[in-house]
C-alpha positions in Angstrom: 36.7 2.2 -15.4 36.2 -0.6 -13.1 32.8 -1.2 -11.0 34.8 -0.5 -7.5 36.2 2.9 -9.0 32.6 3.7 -10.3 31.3 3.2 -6.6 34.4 4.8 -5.2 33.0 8.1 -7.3 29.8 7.6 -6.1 30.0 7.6 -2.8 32.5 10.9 -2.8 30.3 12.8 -4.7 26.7 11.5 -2.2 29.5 12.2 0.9 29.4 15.8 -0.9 25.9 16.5 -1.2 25.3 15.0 2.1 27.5 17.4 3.5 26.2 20.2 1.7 22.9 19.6 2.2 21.6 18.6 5.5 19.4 15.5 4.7 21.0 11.9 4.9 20.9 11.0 1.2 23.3 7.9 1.8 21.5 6.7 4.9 18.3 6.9 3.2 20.1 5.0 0.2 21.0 2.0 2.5 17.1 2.1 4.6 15.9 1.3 0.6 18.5 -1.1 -0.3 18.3 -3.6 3.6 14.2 -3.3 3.1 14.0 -4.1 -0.9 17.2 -6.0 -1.7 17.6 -4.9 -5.8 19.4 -7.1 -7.8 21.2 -4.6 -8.7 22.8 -4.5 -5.9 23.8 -8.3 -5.7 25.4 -7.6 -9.2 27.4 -5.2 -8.0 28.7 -6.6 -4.9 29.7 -10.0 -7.0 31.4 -7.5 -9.6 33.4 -5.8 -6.5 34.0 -9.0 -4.4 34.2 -11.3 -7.1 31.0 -13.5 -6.0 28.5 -15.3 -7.5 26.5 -16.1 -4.8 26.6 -18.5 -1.3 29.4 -20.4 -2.9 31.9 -18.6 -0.4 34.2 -20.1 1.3 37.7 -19.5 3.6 
Protein backbone atom coordinates (compact mmCIF):
# COMPACT_ATOMS: atom_id res chain seq x y z
CA UNK A 1 0.00 0.00 0.00
CA UNK A 2 1.47 3.21 -0.97
CA UNK A 3 1.95 6.35 1.59
CA UNK A 4 -0.74 8.52 -0.58
CA UNK A 5 -3.34 5.48 -0.31
CA UNK A 6 -2.48 5.21 3.51
CA UNK A 7 -3.31 9.01 3.87
CA UNK A 8 -6.19 8.64 1.45
CA UNK A 9 -7.63 6.11 4.26
CA UNK A 10 -6.90 8.35 6.84
CA UNK A 11 -8.44 11.14 6.06
CA UNK A 12 -11.98 9.14 5.07
CA UNK A 13 -12.09 7.51 8.12
CA UNK A 14 -11.18 11.29 10.42
CA UNK A 15 -13.93 12.80 7.72
CA UNK A 16 -16.15 9.94 9.43
CA UNK A 17 -15.63 10.52 12.95
CA UNK A 18 -15.71 14.19 12.35
CA UNK A 19 -18.95 13.81 10.97
CA UNK A 20 -20.18 11.64 13.59
CA UNK A 21 -18.98 13.32 16.30
CA UNK A 22 -19.27 17.02 16.46
CA UNK A 23 -15.67 18.18 17.48
CA UNK A 24 -13.15 19.11 14.61
CA UNK A 25 -10.64 16.23 14.93
CA UNK A 26 -9.01 17.17 11.54
CA UNK A 27 -8.85 20.90 12.18
CA UNK A 28 -7.42 20.32 15.47
CA UNK A 29 -4.91 17.92 13.59
CA UNK A 30 -3.68 20.67 11.21
CA UNK A 31 -3.69 23.69 14.50
CA UNK A 32 -0.88 20.90 15.90
CA UNK A 33 0.90 20.14 12.79
CA UNK A 34 1.28 24.57 11.31
CA UNK A 35 2.34 25.30 15.29
CA UNK A 36 4.91 22.20 15.84
CA UNK A 37 5.99 21.13 12.31
CA UNK A 38 6.83 17.08 13.12
CA UNK A 39 9.13 15.57 10.92
CA UNK A 40 6.96 13.25 10.43
CA UNK A 41 5.19 15.17 8.51
CA UNK A 42 8.02 16.43 6.17
CA UNK A 43 8.59 12.63 5.52
CA UNK A 44 5.48 12.18 4.45
CA UNK A 45 4.87 14.93 2.16
CA UNK A 46 8.47 14.04 0.36
CA UNK A 47 7.04 10.35 0.16
CA UNK A 48 3.67 11.75 -1.55
CA UNK A 49 5.21 14.57 -3.64
CA UNK A 50 8.36 13.04 -4.26
CA UNK A 51 10.62 15.83 -2.40
CA UNK A 52 13.48 15.99 -0.49
CA UNK A 53 13.48 19.23 0.57
CA UNK A 54 13.93 23.10 -1.06
CA UNK A 55 15.48 21.57 -4.07
CA UNK A 56 12.09 22.29 -6.09
CA UNK A 57 12.02 23.62 -9.06
CA UNK A 58 9.51 24.25 -12.38
Amino acid sequence: MTTKTKCLITLILLSMVDTAIPFPIIGVILIYILLQRPPWFKNVTAEIYGSTGSDHTQ
